[in-house]
NULOTI-221531 format. One record per residue (C-alpha): residue number from 1; x, y, z; residue in three letters. Coordinates in Angstrom, 1 decimal, always signed. Each point is the difference from the previous one (the first is absolute). Example, Ala and Ser with C-alpha at 12.3 -4.5 7.8 and 13.67 -1.06 7.14 Angstrom:
<nodes>
   k      x      y      z   r
   1  +12.3   -4.5   +7.8 ala
   2   +1.4   +3.4   -0.7 ser
</nodes>
This chain:
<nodes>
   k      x      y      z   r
   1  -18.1   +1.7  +40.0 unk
   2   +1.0   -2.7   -2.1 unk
   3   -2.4   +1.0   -2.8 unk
   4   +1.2   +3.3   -0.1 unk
   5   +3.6   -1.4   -0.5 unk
   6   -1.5   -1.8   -2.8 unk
   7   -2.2   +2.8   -1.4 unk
   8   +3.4   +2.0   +0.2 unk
   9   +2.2   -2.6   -2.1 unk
  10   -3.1   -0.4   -2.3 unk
  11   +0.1   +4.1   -0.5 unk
  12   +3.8   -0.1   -0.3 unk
  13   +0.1   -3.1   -2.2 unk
  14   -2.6   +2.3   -2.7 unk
  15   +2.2   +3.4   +0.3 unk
  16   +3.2   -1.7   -1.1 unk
  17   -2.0   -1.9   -2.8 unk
  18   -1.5   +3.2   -1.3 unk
  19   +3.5   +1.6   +0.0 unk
  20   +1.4   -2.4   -1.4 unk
  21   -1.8   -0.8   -3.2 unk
  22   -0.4   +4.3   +0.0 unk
  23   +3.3   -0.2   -0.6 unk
  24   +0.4   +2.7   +3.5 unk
  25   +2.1   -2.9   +1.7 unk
  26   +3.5   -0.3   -0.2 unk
  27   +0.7   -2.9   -2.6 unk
  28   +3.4   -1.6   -0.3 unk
  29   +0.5   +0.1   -3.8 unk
  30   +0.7   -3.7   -1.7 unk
  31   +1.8   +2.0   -2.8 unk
  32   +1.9   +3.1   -0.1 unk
  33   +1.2   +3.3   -2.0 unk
  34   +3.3   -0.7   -2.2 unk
  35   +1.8   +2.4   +1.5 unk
  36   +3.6   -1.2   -1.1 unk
  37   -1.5   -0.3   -3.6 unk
  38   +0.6   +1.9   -2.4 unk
  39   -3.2   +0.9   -1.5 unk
  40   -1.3   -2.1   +2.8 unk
  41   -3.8   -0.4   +0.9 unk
  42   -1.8   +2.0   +2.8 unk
  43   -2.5   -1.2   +2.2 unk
  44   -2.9   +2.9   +0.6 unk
  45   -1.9   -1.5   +2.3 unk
  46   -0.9   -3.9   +2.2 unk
  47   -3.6   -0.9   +1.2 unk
  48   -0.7   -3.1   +1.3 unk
  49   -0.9   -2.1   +2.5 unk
  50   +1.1   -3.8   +1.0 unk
  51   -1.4   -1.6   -3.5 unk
  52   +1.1   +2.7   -2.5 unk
  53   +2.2   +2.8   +0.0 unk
  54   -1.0   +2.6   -2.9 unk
  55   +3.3   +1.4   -1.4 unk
  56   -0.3   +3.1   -2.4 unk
  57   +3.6   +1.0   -1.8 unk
  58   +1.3   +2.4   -1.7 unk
  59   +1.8   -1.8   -3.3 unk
  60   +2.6   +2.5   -2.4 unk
  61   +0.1   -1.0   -3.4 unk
  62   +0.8   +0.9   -3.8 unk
  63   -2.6   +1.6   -1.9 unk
  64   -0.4   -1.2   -3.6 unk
  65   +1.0   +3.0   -1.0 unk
  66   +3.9   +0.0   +2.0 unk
  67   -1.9   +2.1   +2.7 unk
  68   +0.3   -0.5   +3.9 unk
  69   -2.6   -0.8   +1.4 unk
  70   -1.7   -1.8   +3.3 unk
  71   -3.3   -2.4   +0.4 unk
  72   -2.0   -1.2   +2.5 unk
  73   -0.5   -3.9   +1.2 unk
  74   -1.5   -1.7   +2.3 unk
  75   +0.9   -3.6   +1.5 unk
  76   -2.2   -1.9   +2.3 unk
  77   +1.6   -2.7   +2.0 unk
  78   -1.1   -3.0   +2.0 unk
  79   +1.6   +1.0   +3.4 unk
  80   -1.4   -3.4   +1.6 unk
  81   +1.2   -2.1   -2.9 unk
  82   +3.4   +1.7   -0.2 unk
  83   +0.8   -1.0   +3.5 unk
  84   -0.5   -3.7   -1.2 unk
  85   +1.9   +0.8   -3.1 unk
  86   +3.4   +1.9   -0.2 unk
  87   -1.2   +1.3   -4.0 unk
  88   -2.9   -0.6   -1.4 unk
  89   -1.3   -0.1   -3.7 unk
  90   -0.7   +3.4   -1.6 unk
  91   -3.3   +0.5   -1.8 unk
  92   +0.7   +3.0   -2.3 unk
  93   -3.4   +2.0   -1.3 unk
  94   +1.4   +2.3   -2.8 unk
  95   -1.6   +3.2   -1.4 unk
  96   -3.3   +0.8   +1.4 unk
  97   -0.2   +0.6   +3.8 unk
  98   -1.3   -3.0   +2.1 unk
  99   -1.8   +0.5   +2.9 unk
 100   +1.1   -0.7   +3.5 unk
 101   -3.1   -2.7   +0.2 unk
 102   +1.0   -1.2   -3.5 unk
 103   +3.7   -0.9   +1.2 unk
 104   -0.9   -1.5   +3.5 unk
 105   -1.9   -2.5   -2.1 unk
 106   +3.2   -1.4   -0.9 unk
 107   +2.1   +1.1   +2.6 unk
 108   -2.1   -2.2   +2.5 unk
 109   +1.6   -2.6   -2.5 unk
 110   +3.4   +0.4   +1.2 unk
 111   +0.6   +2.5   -3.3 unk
 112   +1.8   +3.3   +0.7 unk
 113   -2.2   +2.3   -2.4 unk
 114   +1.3   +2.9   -1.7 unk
 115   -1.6   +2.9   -2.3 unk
 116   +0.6   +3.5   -1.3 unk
 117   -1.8   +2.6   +2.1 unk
 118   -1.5   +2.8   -2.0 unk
 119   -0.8   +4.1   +0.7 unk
 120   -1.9   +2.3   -1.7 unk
 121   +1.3   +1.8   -3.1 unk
 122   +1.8   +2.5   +1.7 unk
 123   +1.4   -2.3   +2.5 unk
 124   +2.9   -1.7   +0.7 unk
 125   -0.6   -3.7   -1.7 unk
 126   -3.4   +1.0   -2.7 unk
 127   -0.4   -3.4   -2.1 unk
 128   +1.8   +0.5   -3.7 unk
 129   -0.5   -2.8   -3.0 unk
 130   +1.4   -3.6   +0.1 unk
 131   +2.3   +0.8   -2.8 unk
 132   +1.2   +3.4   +1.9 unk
 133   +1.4   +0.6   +3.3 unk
 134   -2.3   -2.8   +1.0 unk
 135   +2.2   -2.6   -1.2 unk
 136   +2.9   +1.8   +1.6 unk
 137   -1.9   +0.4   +3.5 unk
 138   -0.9   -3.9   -0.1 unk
 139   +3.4   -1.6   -0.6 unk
 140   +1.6   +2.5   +2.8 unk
 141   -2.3   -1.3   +2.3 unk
 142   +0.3   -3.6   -0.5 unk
 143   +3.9   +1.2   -0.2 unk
 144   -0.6   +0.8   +4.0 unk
 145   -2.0   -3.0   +0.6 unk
 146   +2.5   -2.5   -0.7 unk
 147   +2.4   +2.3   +2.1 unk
 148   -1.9   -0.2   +2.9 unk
 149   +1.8   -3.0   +2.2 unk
 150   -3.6   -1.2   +0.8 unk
 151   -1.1   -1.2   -3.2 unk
 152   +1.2   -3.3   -1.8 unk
 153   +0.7   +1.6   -3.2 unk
 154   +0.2   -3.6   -1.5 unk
 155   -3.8   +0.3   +0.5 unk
 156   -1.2   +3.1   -1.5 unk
 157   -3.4   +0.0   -1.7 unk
 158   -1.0   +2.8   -2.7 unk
 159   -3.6   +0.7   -0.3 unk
 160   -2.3   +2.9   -1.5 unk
 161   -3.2   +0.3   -2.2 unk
 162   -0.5   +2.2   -3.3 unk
 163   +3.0   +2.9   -0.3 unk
 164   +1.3   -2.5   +3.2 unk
 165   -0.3   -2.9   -2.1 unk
 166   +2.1   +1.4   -2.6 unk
 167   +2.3   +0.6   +3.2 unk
 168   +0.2   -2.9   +1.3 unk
 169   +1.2   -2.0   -3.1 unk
 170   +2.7   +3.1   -0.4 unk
 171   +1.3   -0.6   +3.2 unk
 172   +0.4   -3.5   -0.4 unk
 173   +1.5   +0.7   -3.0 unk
 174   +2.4   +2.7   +1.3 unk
 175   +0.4   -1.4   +3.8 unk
 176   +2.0   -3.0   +1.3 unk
 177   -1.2   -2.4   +1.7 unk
 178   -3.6   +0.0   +0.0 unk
 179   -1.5   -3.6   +0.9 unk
 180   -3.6   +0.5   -1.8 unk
 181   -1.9   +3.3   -1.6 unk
 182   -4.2   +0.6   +0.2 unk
 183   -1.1   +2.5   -3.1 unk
 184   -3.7   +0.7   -0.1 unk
 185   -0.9   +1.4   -3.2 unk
 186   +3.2   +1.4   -1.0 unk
 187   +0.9   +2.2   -3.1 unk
 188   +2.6   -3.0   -2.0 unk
 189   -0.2   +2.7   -2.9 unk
 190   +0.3   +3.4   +0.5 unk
 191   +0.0   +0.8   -3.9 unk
 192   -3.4   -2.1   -0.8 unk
 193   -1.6   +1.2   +3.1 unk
 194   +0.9   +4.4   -0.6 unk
 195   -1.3   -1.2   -3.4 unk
 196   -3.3   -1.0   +1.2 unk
 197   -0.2   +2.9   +2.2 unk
 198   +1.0   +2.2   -2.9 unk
 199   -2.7   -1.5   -2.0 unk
 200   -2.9   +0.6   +2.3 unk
 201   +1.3   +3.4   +1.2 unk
 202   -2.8   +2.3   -1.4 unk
 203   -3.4   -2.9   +0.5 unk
 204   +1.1   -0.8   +3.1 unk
 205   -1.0   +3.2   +1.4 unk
 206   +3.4   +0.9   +1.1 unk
 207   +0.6   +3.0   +2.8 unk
 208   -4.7   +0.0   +0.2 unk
 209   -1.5   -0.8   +3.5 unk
 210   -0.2   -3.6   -0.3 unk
 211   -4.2   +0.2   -0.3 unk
 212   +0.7   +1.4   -3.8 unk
 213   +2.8   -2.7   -0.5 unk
 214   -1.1   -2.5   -2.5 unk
 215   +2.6   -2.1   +1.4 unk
 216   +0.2   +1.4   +3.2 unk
 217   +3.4   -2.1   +2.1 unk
 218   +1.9   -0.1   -3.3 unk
 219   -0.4   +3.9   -0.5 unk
 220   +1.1   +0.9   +4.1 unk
 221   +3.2   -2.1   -0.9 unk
 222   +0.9   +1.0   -3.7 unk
 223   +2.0   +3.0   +1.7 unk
 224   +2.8   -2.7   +0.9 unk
 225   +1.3   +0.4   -3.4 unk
 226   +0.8   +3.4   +0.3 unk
 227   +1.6   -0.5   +3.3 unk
 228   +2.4   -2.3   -2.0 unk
 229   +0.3   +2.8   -2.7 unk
 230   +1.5   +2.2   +2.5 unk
 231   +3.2   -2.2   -0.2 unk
 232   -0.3   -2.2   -3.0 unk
 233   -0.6   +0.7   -4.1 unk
 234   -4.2   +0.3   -0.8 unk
 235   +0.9   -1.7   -3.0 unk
 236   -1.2   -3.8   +1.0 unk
 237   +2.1   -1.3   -3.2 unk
 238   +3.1   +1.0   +1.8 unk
 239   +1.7   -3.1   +1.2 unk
 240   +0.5   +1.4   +3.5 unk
 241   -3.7   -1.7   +1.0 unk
 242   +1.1   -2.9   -1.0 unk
 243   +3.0   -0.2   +2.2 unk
 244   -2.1   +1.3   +2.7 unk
 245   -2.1   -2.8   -0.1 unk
 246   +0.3   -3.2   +2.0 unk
 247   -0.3   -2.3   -3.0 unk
 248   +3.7   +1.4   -1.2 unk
 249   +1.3   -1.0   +3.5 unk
 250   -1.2   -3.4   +0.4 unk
 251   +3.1   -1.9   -0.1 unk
 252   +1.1   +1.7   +3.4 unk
 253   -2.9   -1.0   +1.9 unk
 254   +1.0   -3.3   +1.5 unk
 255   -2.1   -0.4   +3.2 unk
 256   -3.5   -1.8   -0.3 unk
 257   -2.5   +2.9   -1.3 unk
 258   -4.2   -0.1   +0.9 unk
 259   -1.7   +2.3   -2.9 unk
 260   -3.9   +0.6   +0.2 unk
 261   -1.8   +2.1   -2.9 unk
 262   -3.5   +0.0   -0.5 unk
 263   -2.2   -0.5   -3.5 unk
 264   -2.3   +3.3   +0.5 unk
 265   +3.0   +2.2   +1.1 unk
 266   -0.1   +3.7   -1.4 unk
 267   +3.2   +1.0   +1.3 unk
 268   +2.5   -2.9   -1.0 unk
 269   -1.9   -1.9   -2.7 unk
 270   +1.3   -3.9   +0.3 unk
 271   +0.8   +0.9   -3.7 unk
 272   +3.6   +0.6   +1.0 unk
 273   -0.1   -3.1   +1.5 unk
 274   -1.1   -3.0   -2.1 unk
 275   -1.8   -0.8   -3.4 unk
 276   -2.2   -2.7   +1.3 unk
 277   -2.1   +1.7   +2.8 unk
 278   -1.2   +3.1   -1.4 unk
 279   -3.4   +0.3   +0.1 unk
 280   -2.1   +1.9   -2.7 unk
 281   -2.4   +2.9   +1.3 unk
 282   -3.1   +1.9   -1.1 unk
 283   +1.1   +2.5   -1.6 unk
 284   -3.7   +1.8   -0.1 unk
 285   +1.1   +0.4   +3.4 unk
 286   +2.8   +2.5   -0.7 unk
 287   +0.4   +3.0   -1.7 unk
 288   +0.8   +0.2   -3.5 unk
 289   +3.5   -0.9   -1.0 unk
 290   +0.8   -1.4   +3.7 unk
 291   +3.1   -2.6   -0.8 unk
 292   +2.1   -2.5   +2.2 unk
 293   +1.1   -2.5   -2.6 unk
 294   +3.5   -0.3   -0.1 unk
 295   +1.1   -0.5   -3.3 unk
 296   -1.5   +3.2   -1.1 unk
 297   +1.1   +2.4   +2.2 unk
 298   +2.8   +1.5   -0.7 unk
 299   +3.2   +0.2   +1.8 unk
 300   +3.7   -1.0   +0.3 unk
 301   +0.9   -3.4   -2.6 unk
 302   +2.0   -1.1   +2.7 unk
 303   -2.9   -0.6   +2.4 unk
 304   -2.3   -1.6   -2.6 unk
 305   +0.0   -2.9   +2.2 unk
 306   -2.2   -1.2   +3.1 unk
 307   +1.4   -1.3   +3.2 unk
 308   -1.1   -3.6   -1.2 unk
 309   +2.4   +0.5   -2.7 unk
 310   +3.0   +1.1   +1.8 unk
 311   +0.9   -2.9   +1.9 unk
 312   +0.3   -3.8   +0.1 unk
 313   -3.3   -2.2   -0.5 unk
 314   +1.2   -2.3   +2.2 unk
 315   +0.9   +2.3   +2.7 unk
 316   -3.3   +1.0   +1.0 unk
 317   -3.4   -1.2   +0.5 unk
 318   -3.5   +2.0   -0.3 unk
 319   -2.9   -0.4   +2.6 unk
 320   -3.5   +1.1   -1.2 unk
 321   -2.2   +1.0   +2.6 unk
 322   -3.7   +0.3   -0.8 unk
 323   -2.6   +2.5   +1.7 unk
 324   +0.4   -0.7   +4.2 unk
 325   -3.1   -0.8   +2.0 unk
 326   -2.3   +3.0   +0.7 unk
 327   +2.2   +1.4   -2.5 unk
 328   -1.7   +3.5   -1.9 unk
 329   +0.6   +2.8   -2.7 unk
 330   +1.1   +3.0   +1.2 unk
 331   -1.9   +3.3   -0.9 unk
 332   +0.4   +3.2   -1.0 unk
 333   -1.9   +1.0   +3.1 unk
 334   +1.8   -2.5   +2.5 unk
 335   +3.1   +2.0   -0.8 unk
 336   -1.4   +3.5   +1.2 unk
 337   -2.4   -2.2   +3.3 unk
 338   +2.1   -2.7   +1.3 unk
 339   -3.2   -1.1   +2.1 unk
 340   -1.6   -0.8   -2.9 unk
 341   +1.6   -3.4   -0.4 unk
 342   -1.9   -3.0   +0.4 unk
 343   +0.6   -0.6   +3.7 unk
 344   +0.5   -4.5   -1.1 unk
 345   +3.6   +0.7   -0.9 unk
 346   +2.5   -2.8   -1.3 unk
 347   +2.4   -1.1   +2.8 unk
 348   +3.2   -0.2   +0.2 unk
 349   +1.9   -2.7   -2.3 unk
 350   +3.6   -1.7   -0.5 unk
 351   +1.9   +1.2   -3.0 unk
 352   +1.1   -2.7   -2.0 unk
 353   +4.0   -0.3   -0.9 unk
 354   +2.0   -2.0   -1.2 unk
 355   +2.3   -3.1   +1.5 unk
 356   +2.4   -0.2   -2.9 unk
 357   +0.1   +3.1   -2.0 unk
 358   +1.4   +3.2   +0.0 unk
 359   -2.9   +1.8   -0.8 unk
 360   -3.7   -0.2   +1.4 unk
 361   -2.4   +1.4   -2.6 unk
 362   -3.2   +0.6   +1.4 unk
 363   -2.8   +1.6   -1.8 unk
 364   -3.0   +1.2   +1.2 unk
 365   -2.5   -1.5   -3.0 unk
 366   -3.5   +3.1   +0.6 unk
 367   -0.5   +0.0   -3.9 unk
 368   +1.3   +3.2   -1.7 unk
 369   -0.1   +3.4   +1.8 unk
 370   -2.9   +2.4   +0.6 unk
 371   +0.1   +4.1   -0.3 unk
 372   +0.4   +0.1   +3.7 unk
 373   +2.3   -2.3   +1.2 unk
 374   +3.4   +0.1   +1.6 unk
 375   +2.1   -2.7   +0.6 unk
 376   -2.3   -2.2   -0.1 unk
 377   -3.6   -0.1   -1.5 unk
 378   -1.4   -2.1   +3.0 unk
 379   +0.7   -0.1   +3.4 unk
 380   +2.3   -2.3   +1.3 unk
 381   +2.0   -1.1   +3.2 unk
 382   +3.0   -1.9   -0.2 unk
 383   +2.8   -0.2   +2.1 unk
 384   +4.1   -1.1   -1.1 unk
 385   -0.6   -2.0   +3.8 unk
 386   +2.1   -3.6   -0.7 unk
 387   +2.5   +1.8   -3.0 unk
 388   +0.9   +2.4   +3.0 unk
 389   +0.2   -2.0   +2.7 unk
 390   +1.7   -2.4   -2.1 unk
 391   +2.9   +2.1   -0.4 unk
 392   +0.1   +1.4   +3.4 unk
 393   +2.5   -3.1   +0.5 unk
 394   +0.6   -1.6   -3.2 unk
 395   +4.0   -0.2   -0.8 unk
 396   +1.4   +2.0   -2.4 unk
 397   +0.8   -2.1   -3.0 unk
 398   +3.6   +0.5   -1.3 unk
 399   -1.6   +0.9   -3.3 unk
 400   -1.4   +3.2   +0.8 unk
 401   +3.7   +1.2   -1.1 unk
 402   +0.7   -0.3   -3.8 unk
 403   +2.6   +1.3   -2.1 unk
 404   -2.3   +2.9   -1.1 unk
 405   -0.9   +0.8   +3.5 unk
 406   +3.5   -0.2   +1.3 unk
 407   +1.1   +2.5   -2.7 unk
 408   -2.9   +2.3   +0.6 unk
 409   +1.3   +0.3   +3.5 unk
 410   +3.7   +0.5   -0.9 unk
 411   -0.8   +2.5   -2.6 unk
 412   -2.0   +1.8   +3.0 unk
 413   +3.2   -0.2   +2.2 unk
 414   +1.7   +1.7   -2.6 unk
 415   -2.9   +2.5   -0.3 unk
 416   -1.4   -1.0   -3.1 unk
 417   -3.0   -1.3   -1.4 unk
 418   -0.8   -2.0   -3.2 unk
 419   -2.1   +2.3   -2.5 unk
 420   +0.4   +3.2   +1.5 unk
 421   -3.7   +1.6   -0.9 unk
 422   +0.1   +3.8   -0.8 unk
 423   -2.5   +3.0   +1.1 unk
 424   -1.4   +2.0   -2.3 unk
 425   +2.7   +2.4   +0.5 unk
 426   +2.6   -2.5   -1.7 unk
 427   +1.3   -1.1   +3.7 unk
 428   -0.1   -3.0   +1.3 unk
 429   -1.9   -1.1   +3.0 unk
 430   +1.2   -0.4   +3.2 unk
 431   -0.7   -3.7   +1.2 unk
 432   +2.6   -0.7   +2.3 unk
 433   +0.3   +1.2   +4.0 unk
 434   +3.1   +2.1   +0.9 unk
 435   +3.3   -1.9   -0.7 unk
 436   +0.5   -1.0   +3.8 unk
 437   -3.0   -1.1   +0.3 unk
 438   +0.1   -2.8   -3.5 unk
 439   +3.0   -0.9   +1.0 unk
 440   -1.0   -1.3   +3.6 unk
 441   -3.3   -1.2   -1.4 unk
 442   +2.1   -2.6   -2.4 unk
 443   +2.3   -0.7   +2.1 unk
 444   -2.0   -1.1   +2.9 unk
 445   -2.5   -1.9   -2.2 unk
 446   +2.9   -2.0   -1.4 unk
 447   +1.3   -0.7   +3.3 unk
 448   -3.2   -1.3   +1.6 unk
 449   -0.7   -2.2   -3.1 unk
 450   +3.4   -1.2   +0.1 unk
 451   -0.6   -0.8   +3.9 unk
 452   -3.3   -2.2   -0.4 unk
 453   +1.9   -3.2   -0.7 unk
 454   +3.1   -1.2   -2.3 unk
 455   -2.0   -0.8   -3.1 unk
 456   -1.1   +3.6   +0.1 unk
 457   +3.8   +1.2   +0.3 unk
 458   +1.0   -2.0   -2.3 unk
 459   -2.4   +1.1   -2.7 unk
 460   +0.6   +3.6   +0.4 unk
 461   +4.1   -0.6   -0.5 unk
 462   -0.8   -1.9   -3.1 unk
 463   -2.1   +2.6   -1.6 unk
 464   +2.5   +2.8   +1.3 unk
 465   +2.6   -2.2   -1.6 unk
 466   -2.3   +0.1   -3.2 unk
 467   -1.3   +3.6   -0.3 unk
 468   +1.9   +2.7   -1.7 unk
 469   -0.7   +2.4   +2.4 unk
 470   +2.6   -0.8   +2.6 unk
 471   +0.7   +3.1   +2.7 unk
 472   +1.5   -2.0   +2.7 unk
 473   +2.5   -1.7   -2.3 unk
 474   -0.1   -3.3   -1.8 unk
 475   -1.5   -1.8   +3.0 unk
 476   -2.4   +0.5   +2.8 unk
 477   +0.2   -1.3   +3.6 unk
 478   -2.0   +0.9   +3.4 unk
 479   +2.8   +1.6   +1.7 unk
 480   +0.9   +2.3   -3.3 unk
 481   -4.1   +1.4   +0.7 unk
 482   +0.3   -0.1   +3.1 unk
 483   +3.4   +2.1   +0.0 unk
 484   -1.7   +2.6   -2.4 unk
 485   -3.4   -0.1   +1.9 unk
</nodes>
């Protein structure tokens, strides 16, 4: 008899587990819908079991275009690790979907880990460009994330790779606070980089099954550009690439940024990064009239400058990293048969960042590129572990507000933005949320910056004091946000 019992809590014990992580269980949410919010964020649908609750959301925004339209997101949370913690840091992955597996990695961290979620074309929430309702999707969802009473928004971490990359640092730029950023490979230079895509349009093989492709990854992603062209002049001399671009934008990223770029990559060439560590090819490799170098290209005069250029030398350091262990070249025939990788495979290393800097500069040194790379000529397998886990508790410095920074947030209060960027219709952009929505966004991170400790209060009165954009009168205080928030 007394097995039986056991055999029966055993079989009971299973059952609940199965419906749990199935999602058939009842769940008790961790967050819910905004239902007294205007414009307020809907949750679709909780899985979970007693380690993770799934959360998938329904997130209105403002289409680049002044459109209304709604997104899909997903937010993974720690349950176990939120009952130790009231909030918890939020681990923000912008642009390209990531994977439920991909965000447990660093949700068993104690990181609440967000992402778009994507449909098919004619679905709700189909993937558009970085630069078109892409950019709007992203900041509306970091938007909810720092609204969400279980995230520490004085610990928000951006991080993407390629059109992502380019996110990430736009965010940071756009966003307050953010503690730290991770960019992989990420477009600086939008005008250099259409201009390179431009340039090998027609040899790369462009819109052929990738087996005619002389340059087969750089010819399945050349169709970006015309994605952008759908919103944005084709006319790469027009200054609106340049104000797209990251490297016009610096000065209001604040936070400590990671940036990795490789030597070999076909996609973002390092060219748009520095002078130093470009690496010469063979050009018997590539097609006839096959171009990269940056000063010959031809684009916007206002970008004629790489990231290296665009900021203080003594304000970031540069890691090279040579060729990993076990370390290969990809082929053009490992691209189309995975399996055919050498099964000796580098493992997994520490990203190297910087104690003192701003910036961490690391470049991937594989020699110049080869017809059929990516993002990177070799294989690799490296890992932001210590920068992220780093900041899963550093303080926020009282720095990360500036003058600039405080004025690109006031200007956003009053709905404005700094160099309003115009479609090819002649109109501009939209780049800011729905009015209700800015306004609580600035207001609350103010509030919660001004809250982490008096030096931080007192810094952002001075600079209030100081800017010429003043909306709440001539000074600032925590009860006149709090009041308005």
């Amino acid at each position: 008899m007394k097995m039986i019992r056991i055999k029966k809590i055993f079989t009971t014990w299973i059952i609940c587990l199965f419906l749990f992580t199935h999602g058939a269980c009842s769940v008790e949410p961790l967050i819910q819908s905004e239902t007294q919010l205007e414009h307020g964020v809907e949750i679709v649908s909780v899985k979970g079991d007693w380690s993770y609750q799934v959360v998938t959301a329904r997130v209105p925004y403002v289409g680049i275009e002044g459109d209304e339209k709604t997104g899909l997101a997903r937010v993974v949370i720690p349950a176990r690790k939120l009952k130790e913690n009231k909030k918890l840091p939020a681990f923000c992955h912008v642009h390209y979907e990531k994977d439920i597996a991909g965000a447990k990695k660093w949700a068993e961290k104690g990181w609440i880990v967000s992402t778009a979620v994507y449909t098919p074309a004619d679905g709700e929430s189909p993937i558009d460009a970085a630069l078109g309702n892409g950019y709007n999707l992203a900041r509306a969802i970091i938007q909810w994330i720092k609204r969400l009473p279980i995230v520490d928004i004085s610990h928000i971490l951006i991080d993407g790779g390629s059109q992502g990359g380019y996110m990430a640092l736009a965010m940071s730029a756009d966003l307050f606070p953010v503690v730290a950023t991770h960019a992989d490979v990420p477009v600086v230079n939008w005008a250099y980089n259409f201009a390179y895509f431009e340039a090998n349009r027609a040899i790369s093989g462009f819109g052929k099954p990738a087996e005619q492709c002389a340059l087969p990854v750089l010819a399945s992603v050349t169709g970006l550009a015309d994605m952008c062209y759908r919103y944005f002049p084709n006319d790469l001399n027009h200054e609106c690439w340049y104000y797209l671009s990251p490297i016009s934008y610096l000065n209001l990223i604040t936070n400590p940024v990671m940036i990795t770029c490789a030597t070999g990559d076909m996609l973002v060439p390092i060219e748009q990064m520095t002078r130093k560590y470009v690496r010469e090819y063979d050009s018997e490799q590539f097609p006839d009239g096959f171009m990269r170098d940056f000063d010959k290209l031809s684009f916007c005069p206002l970008a004629k400058k790489v990231f290296e250029e665009s900021i203080s030398e003594d304000n970031y350091e540069i890691f090279v990293l040579q060729p990993q262990e076990n370390s290969y070249e990809i082929t053009r025939e490992m691209l189309s048969n995975n399996k055919l990788k050498p099964k000796s495979r580098p493992i997994t290393e520490d990203k190297p960042w910087s104690k003192t800097k701003q910036w961490s500069l690391v470049y991937l040194d594989e020699g110049g590129p080869s017809p059929g790379a990516g993002h990177t000529k070799l294989e690799w397998n490296l890992s932001p572990e210590s920068f992220v886990e780093n900041f899963r508790s550093a303080p926020l410095p009282i720095s990360v507000l500036t003058p600039a920074k405080l004025e690109h947030l006031l200007r956003r209060y009053n709905g404005e933005i700094e160099k309003p960027i115009l479609l090819h219709n002649g109109n501009p952009a939209k780049r800011l949320n729905y009015s209700n929505i800015e306004q609580q966004d600035v207001l609350f991170s103010l509030l919660k910056y001004a809250q982490i400790s008096e030096d931080h209060y007192k810094h952002l009165q001075k600079l209030y004091e100081q800017s010429s954009i003043q909306p709440f009168g001539s000074s600032i205080n925590e009860s006149i946000l709090k009041s308005i928030n």
